[in-house]
C-alpha positions as MATLAB code, in Angstrom:
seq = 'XXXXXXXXXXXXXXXXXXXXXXXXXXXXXXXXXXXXXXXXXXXXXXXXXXXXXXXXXXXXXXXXXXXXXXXXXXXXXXXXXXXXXXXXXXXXXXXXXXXXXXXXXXXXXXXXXXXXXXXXXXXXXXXXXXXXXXXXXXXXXXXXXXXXXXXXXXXXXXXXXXXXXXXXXXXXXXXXXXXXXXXXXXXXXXXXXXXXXXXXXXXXXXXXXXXXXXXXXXXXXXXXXXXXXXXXXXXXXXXXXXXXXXXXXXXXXXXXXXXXXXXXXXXXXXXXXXXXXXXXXXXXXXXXXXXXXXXXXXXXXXXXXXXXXX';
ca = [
     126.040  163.124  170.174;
     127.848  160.908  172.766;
     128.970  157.111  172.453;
     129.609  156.541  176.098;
     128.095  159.615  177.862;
     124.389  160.767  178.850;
     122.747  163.493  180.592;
     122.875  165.533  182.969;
     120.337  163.912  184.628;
     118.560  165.116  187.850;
     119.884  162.527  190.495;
     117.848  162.147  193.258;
     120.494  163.252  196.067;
     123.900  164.210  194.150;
     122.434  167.201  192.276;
     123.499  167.287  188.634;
     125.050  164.255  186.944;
     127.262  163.903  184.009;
     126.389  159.667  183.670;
     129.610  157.374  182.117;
     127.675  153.912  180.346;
     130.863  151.848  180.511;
     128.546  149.179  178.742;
     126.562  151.016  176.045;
     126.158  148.052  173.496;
     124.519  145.748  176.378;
     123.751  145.106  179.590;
     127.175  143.597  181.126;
     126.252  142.710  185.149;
     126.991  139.938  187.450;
     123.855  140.571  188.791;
     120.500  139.900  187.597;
     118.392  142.184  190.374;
     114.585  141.978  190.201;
     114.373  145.145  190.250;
     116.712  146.474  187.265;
     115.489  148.834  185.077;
     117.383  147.101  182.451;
     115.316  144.331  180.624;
     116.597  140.638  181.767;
     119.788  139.819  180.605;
     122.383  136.502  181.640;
     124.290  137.175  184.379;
     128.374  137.682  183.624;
     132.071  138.539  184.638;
     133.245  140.554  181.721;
     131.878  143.368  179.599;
     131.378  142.635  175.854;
     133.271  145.160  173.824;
     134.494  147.442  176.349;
     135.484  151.139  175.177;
     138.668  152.240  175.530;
     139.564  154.917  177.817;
     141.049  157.498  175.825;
     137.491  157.332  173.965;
     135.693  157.412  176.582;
     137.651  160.845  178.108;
     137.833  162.306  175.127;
     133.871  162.354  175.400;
     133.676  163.223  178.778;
     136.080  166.215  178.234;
     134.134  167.841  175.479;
     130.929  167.125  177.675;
     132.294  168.957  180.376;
     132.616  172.246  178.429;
     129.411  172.168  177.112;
     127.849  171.566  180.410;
     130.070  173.500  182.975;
     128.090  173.640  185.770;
     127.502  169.550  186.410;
     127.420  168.698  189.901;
     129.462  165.622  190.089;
     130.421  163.018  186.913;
     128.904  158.885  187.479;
     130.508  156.173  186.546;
     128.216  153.873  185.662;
     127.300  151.182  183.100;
     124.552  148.948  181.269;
     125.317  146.463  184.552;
     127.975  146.753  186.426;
     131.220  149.329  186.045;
     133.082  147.227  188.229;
     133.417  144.729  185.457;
     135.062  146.991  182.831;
     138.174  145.984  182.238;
     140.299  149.745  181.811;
     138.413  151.180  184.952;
     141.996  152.175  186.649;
     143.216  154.034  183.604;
     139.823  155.620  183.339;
     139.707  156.630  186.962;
     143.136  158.067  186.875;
     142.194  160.314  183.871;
     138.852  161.428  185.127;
     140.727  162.654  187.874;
     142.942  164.785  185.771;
     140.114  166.563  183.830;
     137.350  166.560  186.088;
     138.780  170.172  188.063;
     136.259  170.949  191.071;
     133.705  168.336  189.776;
     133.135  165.001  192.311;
     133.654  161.356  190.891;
     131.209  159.061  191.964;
     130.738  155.442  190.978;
     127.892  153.437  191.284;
     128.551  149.825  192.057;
     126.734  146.761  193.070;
     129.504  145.967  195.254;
     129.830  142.285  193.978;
     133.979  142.772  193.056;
     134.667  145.064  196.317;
     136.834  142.166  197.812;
     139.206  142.139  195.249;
     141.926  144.136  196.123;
     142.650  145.739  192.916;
     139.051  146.971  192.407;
     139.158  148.209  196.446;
     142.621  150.144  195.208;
     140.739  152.161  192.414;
     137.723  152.797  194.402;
     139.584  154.178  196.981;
     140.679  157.034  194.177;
     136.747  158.128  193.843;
     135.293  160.786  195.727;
     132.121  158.792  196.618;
     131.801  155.519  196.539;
     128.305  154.350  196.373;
     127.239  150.759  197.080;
     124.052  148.395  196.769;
     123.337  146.119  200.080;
     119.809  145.045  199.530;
     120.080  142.473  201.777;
     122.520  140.823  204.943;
     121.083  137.358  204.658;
     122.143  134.519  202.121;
     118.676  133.726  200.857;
     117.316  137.139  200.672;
     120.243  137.967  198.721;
     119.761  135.313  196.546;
     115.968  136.003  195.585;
     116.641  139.928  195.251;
     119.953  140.234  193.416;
     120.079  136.721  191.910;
     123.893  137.333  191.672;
     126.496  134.908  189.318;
     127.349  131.835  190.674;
     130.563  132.004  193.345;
     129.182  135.687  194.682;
     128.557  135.840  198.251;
     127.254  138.245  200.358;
     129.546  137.051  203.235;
     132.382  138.204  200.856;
     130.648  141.306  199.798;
     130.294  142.664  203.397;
     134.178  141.428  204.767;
     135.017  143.478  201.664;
     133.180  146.749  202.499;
     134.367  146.433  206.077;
     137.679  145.999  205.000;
     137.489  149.099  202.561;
     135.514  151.167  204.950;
     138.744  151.007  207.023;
     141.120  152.419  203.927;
     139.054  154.698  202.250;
     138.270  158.240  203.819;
     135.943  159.689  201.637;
     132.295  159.686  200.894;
     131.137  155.803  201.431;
     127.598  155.391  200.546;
     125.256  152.366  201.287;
     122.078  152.213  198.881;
     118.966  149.827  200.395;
     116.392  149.394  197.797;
     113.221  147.628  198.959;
     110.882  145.033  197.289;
     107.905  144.785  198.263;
     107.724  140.753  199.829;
     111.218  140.775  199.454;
     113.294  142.779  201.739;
     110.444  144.480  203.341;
     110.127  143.184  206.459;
     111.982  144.195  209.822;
     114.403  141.362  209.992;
     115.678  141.992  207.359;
     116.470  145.196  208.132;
     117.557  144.209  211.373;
     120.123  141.922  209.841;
     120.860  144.670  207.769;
     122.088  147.084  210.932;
     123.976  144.463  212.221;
     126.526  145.059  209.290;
     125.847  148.115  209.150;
     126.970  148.774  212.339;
     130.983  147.356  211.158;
     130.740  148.767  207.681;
     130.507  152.181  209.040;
     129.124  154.016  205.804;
     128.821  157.882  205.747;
     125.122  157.412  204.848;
     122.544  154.739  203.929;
     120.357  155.830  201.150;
     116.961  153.873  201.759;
     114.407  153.555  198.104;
     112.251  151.470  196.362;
     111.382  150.750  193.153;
     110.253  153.964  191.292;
     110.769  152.634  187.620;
     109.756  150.081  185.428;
     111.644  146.457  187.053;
     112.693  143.983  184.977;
     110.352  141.321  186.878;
     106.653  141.703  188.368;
     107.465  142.932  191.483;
     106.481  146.065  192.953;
     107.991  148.943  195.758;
     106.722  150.206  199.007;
     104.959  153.466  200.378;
     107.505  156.028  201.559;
     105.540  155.508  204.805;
     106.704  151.584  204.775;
     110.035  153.064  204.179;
     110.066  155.342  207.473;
     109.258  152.491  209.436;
     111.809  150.391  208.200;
     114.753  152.739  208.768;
     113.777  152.787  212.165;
     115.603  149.320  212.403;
     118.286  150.394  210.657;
     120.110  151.681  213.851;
     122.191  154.770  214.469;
     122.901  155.284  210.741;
     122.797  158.719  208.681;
     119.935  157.474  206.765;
     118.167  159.429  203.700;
     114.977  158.569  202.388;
     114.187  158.659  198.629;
     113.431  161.905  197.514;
     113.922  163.870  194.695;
     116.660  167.106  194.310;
     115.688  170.344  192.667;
     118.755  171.526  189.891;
     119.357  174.828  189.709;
     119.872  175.052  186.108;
     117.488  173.394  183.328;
     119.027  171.443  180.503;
     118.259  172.409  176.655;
     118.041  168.927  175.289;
     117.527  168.517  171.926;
     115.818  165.985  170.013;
     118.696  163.430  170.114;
     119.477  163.996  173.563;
     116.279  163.207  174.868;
     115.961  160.524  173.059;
     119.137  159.056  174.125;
     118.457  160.171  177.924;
     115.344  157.793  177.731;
     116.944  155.396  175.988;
     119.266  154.790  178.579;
     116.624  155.529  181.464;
     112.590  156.188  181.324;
     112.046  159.515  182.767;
     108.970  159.812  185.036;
     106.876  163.070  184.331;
     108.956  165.102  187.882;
     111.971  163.901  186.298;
     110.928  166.131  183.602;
     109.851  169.339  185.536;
     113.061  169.683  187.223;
     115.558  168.927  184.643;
     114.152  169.446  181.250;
     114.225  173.512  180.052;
     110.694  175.304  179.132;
     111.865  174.166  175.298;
     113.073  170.786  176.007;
     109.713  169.993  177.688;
     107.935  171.578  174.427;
     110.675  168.987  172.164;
     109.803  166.292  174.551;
     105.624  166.753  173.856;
     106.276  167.006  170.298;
     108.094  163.734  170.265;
     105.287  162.464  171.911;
     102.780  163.676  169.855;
     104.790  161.865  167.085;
     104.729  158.625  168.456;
     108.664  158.273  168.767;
     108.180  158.805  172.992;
     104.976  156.830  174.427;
     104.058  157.164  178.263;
     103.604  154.200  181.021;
     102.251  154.419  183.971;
     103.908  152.526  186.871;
     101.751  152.454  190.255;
     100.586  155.798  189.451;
     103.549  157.460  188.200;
     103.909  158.489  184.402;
     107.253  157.392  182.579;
     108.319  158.637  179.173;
     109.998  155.692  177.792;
     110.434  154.815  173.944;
     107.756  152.135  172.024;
     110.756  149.554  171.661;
     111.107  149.402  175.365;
     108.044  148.891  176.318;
     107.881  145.972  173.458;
     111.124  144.203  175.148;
     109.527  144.206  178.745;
     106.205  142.056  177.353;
     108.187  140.103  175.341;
];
């Protein structure tokens, strides 16, 4: 069993994924984003208990011989890995032991002004950032960020680190459905688009239990909005194939949904012919329970269910 590290998980466009929680006790984020998967939490500039870094790559290096052939490693957290406080020393050791693997870190982009945060980014293979919106009030209603961050910021900051870092710079778009979803919005959008200059804009929707009643959009909705995206490298939400399956056992797939539900395909192309069986049993058992989510079937555990009605 890991403190710190989960998976691999089947991620949607980066293959297989060694994940990093950097905030495994709680959810640590300065933003509060309808459409977390993460049950409602206050927003905040600091992480609670942060791990150390030696702990957290002594994990990561015994994960990495049991699974060998992990596509790239995530840096992630229970909010927002930005805010952990040892991120530099952890980056610089990651990329010590991490051989022909690729470092990627998932970030909101809310610190990416600050230059010391811009500095260690620009030691990560691929950089991938949330823009949901261009516009002050959009941002607002979506991301419902702490009080003193501003998108303004947030996009000088990307432009400005666009023109440092020459490596893989993602841009994430994830649509809410009478939110984000209409065309000026995604005009707006391609305007700063157009100076931030990322390698490619990955363009979702919601495809997991939110945080707050709101719902995604049809793929088709998404087509037509990246049409007003401009001349952008854009992908669409879909899902990646692994070529190996994972033999989880019972505490691993626990933890796995612990940290994230997984929806029924999440299953078929990650979990092993045995894992699957583990996984029914559980179910069977009680201690994994099944939600649907506009047609889609999550595995998710009793407890988290419990905390969303609450």
């Amino acid at each position: 069993m890991y403190n710190y590290i989960f998976g691999p998980v089947s991620s949607r466009r980066f293959g297989l994924s060694l994940g990093i929680d950097l905030s495994p006790e709680q959810k640590s984020c300065n933003f509060d984003c309808l459409y977390c998967e993460l049950k409602p939490a206050k927003v905040t500039d600091s992480v609670e208990n942060p791990p150390a870094a030696d702990a957290v790559l002594e994990e990561v290096r015994r994960a990495l011989e049991e699974f060998p052939d992990i596509d790239v490693i995530t840096i992630t957290a229970n909010g927002e890995p930005t805010l952990y406080p040892y991120l530099d020393d952890l980056v610089t050791g990651l990329n010590r032991i991490k051989g022909d693997k690729k470092l990627l870190i998932l970030s909101n982009a809310s610190t990416i002004a600050e230059p010391k945060i811009a500095d260690i980014l620009s030691e990560i293979d691929i950089v991938k950032l949330s823009l949901d919106c261009a516009t002050k009030t959009c941002f607002k209603k979506i991301d419902r960020p702490l009080k003193g961050v501003e998108i303004a910021r947030i996009v000088e900051g990307m432009k400005a680190f666009r023109k440092r870092y020459d490596k893989a710079l993602i841009i994430e778009i994830l649509v809410v459905a009478g939110v984000n979803d209409k065309e000026r919005e995604m005009e707006a959008l391609a305007k700063v688009l157009a100076e931030i200059k990322p390698d490619r804009v990955d363009l979702g929707t919601i495809d997991r239990p939110p945080a707050y009643d709101v719902k995604g959009v049809s793929t088709e909705r998404l087509k037509v909005l990246s049409a007003h995206l401009g001349r952008q490298n854009i992908s669409i939400m879909h899902k990646e194939i692994p070529q190996e399956k994972v033999d989880f056992s019972e505490d691993e797939i626990l933890a796995t949904i612990a940290r994230r539900p997984q929806s029924t395909s999440d299953v078929a192309y990650l979990f092993s012919e045995n894992a699957q069986k583990e996984l029914e049993r559980l179910f069977h058992e009680g201690k994994v329970v099944k939600q649907n989510i506009a047609g889609v079937d999550f595995y998710t555990l009793p407890k988290q269910i419990n905390q969303k009605e609450k």
